[in-house]
N, C-alpha and C positions, 0 to 999 in steps of 0.2 A: 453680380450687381450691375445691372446697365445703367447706361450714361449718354447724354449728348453731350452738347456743348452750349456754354452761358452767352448770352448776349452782354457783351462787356460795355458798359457805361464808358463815356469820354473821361481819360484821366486813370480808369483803374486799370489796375491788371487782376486777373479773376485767377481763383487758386478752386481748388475740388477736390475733394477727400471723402470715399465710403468708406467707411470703419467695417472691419470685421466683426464678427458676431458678438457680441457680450452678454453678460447675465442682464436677465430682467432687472437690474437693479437700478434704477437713474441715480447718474452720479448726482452726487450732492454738492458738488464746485466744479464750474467748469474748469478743464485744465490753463494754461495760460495760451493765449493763441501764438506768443514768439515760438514756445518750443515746437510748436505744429509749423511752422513758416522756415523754420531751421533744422528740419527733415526732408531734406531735399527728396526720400523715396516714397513722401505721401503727398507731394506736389503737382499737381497740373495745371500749366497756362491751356486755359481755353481759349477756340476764334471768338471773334466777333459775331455778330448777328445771328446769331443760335438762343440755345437754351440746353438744362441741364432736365436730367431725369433719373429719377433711381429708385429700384423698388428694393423695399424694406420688407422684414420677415419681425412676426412678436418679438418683442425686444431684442431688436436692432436699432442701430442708432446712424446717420448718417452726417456729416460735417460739411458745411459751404464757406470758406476767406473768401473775402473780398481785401485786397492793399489798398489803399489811398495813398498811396507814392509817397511811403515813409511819413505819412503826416498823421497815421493812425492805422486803425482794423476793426473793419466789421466781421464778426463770425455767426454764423447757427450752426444749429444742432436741433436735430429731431431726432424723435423717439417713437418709435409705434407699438400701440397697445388695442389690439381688438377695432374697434372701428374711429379711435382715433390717435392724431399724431399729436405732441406736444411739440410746440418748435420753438425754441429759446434762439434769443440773439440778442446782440452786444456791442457797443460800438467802442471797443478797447475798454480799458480800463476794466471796475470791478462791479461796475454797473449792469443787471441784464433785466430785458424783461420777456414774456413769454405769451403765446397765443396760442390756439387749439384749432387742427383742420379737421374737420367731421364731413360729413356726406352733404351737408347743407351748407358748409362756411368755407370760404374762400380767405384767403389771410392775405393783406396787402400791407407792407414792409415800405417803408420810408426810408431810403439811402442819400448820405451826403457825402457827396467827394470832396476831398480836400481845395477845390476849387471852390465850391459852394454850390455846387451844380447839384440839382435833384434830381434822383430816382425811386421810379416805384415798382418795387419787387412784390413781383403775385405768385403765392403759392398754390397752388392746388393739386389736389389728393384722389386718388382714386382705388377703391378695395377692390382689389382681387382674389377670386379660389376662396370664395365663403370665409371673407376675413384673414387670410391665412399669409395674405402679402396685400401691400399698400407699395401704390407708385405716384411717386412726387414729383411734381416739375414745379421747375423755378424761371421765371423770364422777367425781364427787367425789359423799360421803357423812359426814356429821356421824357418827361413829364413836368408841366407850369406845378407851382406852388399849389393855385388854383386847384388844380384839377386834382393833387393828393386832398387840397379840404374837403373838395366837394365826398371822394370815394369813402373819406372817414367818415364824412357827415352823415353817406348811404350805411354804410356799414354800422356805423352805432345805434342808429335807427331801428334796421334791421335786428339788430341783435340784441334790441330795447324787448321790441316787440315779442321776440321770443321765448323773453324771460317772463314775462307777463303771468305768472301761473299764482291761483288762489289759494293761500295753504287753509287747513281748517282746522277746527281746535275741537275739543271734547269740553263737556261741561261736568267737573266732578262734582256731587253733591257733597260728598265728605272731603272738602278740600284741605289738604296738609297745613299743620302752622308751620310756617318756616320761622327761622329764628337766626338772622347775618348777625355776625361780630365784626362792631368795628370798632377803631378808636376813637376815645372821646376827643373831640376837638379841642380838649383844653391836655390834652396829653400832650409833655414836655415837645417832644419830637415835632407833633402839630404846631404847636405854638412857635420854636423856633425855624418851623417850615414857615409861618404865617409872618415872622420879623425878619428874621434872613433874607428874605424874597421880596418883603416890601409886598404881600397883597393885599393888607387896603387901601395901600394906591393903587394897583391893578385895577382895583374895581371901584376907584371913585367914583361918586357923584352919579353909579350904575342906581335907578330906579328902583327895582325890585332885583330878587333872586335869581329868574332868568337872566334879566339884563348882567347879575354879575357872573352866572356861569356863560354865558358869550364870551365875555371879558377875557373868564379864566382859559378858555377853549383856544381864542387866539393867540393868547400871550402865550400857552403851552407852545402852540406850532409851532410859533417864533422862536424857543432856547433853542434846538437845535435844525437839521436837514437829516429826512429820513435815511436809515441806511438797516438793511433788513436782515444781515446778519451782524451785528454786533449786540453787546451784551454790557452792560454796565460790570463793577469789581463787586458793586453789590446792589441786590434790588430793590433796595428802601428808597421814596424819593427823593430824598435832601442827596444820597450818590449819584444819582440820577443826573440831578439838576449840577451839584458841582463838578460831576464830570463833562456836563456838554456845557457847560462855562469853558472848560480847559479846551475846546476843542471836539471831544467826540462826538459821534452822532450813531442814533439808537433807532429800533424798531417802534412797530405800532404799538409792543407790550408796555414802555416805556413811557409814549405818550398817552396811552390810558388813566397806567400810576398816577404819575404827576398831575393828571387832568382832577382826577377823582379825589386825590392828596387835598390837591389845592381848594376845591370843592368842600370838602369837610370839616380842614385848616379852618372854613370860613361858616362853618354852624352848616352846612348841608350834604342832609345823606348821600350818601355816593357807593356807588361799586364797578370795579371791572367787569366787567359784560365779553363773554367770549362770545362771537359768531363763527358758524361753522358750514360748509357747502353740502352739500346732498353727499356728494363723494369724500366724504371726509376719510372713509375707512381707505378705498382703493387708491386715491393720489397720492403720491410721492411727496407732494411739496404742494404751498400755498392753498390749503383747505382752509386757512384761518384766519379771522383778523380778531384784534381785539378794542374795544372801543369802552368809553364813560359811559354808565347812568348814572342820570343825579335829582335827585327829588327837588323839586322846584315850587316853593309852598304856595307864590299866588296862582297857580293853576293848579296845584292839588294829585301833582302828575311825577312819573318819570318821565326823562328826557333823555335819549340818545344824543350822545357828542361824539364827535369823532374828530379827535384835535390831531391826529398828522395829519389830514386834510382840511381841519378847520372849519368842520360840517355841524350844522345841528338840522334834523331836514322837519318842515312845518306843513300844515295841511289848513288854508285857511288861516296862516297868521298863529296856530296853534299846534306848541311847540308835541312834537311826537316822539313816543318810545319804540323801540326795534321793532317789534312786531307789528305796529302801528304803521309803521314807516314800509316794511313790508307790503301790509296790505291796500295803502293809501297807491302805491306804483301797481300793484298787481290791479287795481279797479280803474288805472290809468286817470285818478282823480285829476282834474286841471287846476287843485289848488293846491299841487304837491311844489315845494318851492322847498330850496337850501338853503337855510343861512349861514352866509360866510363873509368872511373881510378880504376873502383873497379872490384871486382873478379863477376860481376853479369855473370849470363848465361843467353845468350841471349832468347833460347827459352821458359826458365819460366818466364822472363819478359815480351816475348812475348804475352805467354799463359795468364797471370794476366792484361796487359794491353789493349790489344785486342777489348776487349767487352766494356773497356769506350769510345773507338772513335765511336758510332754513332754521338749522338747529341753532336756539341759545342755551349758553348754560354760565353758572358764573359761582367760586366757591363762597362756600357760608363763610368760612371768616375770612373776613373782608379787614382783617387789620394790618395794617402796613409796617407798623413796628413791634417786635415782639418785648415781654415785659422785661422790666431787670431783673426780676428773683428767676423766672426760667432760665433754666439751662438749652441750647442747642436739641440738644434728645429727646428733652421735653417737650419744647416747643414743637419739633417732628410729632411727636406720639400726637399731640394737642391737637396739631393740623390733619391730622391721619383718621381722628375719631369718627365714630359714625355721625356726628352730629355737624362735625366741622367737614363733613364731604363736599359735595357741589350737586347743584339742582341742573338737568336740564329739561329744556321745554323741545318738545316731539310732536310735528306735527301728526296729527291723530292718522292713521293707519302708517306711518313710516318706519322703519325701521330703527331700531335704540342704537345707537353706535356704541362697539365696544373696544374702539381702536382709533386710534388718529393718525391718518397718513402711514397706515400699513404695520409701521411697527411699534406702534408707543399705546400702552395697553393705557383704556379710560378707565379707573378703579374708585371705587367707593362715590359712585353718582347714582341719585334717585333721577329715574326719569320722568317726568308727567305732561299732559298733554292739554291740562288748564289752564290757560294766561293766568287769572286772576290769583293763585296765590303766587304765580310767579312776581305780579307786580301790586304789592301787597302796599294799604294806605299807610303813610307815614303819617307819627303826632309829634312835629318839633314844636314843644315848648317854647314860649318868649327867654323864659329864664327857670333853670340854667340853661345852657348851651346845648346839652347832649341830645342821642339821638333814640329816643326814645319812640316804638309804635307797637301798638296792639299784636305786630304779627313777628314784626321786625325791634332788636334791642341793642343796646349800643354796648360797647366793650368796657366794664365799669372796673377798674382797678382793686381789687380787695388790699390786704395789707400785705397777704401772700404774694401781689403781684397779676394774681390770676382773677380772671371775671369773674364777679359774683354771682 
């Protein structure tokens, strides 16, 4: 494995590590970067005014520390797979986030030394021997504030532009009835989701439906601060909500629940909506996000939310559902606009969500609490049936996935390739509450406990 040497920034001291060979398998947690630092036999200070280089073989992995003089640790880690690299990095703690080098993309890394000084780390990648090796260099430059905005500002740009691809759809004639179960809104658990929580103050003096699913969207963001591997003690969302009262903080599966809870809590259909990337089968990690829809009756429409960002994104003032939203960027429309209460920018929300709208798919029961006469077993077998599977939508010649992220088998999903019964018209009733539509039926309690 060849090597130079890093240009070391003012303040650091640079460390360098190629790992030996490992299974194609990417770890699932980085290790911690102290125990790497307190191996004195995988350490190297590198000079000054150089750069580093190293060529990787298919699943090899190679490791770059940076020190900031005891006052923290930046680490990467890359990974090569076929014609591209995965490169994670981290700035201590348990925080990382990750970029991809390809034959077109160039990856520029924003470093802070414990002085406050800035650096800009550039990656670039080059295949060798028909894919069979990739060699990486890394060089850092002492760089204004300025001049990292301006490189992100080219680079998101660029890789707006990219993404820009039209997906197409089939038109069934014998379009499938679907038929979601959810809970009724006036189901105990809802209702004390709805009192507990205090949401119809949430959504005072909100004008219409939209205006109160905003409401709910933001207030959602607000209970906690994202964090991508934790897990609630249990999935329902009244745990949800009183565990990130106590402190925790949960995934995007978490703020969908609660988005979609609270939504329904309040008389409006709702469901978790999964999004999935083209590479859903082959990646390792992050193919996924999970976000709200929610029927919105003065527009007559679903509506995509996405409340750990705080997004509902609009075309024209008029609020859009996923696919919608998909093809509103892919036509590069200029009345594509997000709305949000928070300071997001729209074209790195852009850039990071993008690539989840190929496939959707979302399961038919959509109930959040299960009844008090089922048992545990039950309620599995219940959720397992062929009728309680999950629907997804394929873009028309694409491939069906039947795996996610390599090793978690996708089982009991009808695929199809026609929006329209995917986003099938809702009839919410003045009175009663429930959720009632020609395609779509709400979760009716019998005396057994079970939907009628």
């Amino acid at each position: 494995m060849a090597h130079a040497f890093f240009t070391a920034l003012v303040g650091f001291a640079v460390c360098f590590n190629a790992l030996e060979p490992v299974p194609a398998t990417r770890p699932t947690r980085l290790e911690r970067v102290e125990q790497l630092q307190n191996d004195a036999a995988v350490r190297r200070l590198c000079r000054p005014d150089s750069g580093i280089e190293i060529t990787l073989g298919p699943g090899q992995s190679g490791r770059l520390v940076f020190e900031e003089n005891d006052a923290g640790v930046t680490e990467m880690l890359f990974w090569f797979e076929g014609t591209k690299i995965e490169v994670w990095y981290g700035c201590g703690g348990d925080d990382w986030s990750s970029t991809f080098l390809t034959p077109s993309r160039r990856a520029d890394t924003r470093v802070i030394s414990a002085a406050g000084r800035t650096g800009l780390l550039e990656c670039t990648a080059e295949w060798l021997e028909a894919d069979k090796h990739a060699r990486v260099r890394f060089e850092s430059k002492r760089v204004s504030q300025e001049e990292v905005n301006r490189r992100n500002t080219e680079r998101t740009k660029r890789r707006l532009q990219e993404m820009r691809k039209t997906l197409t759809w089939s038109t069934d004639k014998d379009s499938p009835r679907i038929e979601i179960l959810m809970d009724d809104p006036d189901h105990p658990r809802l209702v004390e989701l709805r009192t507990r929580y205090r949401l119809d103050d949430v959504v005072a003096g909100a004008s219409d439906d939209y205006d109160r699913l905003r409401r709910i969207v933001k207030w959602t963001h607000d209970r906690w601060e994202h964090h991508g591997d934790n897990v609630p003690s249990q999935p329902d969302p009244l745990t949800i909500l009183d565990e990130a009262a106590a402190g925790r903080r949960f995934r995007c599966v978490e703020y969908a629940k609660v988005a979609a809870a609270c939504a329904r809590a309040l008389g409006m259909p709702s469901r978790v909506l999964s999004l999935k990337r083209a590479d859903v089968e082959t990646a390792a990690s992050g193919a996924g996000h999970l976000v709200a829809e929610v029927w919105v009756e003065p527009q007559k429409k679903w509506v995509f939310a996405d409340p750990q960002w705080d997004v509902i994104p609009e075309c024209d003032g008029l609020p859009l559902n996923a696919v919608e939203f998909q093809a509103a960027f892919a036509r590069n429309d200029p009345g594509l606009t997000l709305r949000t209460s928070s300071d997001l920018k729209r074209d790195s929300y852009l850039r990071w969500v993008i690539p989840y709208l190929y496939y959707f798919d979302f399961n038919l029961d959509q109930s959040f609490f299960a009844t008090s006469a089922a048992t545990t077993q039950e309620a599995e077998t219940e959720r397992r049936s062929p009728r309680n599977g999950k629907i997804m939508l394929v873009p028309a010649g694409a491939p069906e996935p039947k795996v996610f992220q390599q090793t978690n088998p996708i089982r009991n999903c009808r695929y199809i390739s026609d929006p329209k019964p995917f986003y099938p018209e809702m009839n919410v009733p003045t009175a009663p509450t429930g959720l009632r539509a020609g395609e779509v039926t709400r979760q009716e309690e019998g005396r057994d406990g079970r939907p009628e």
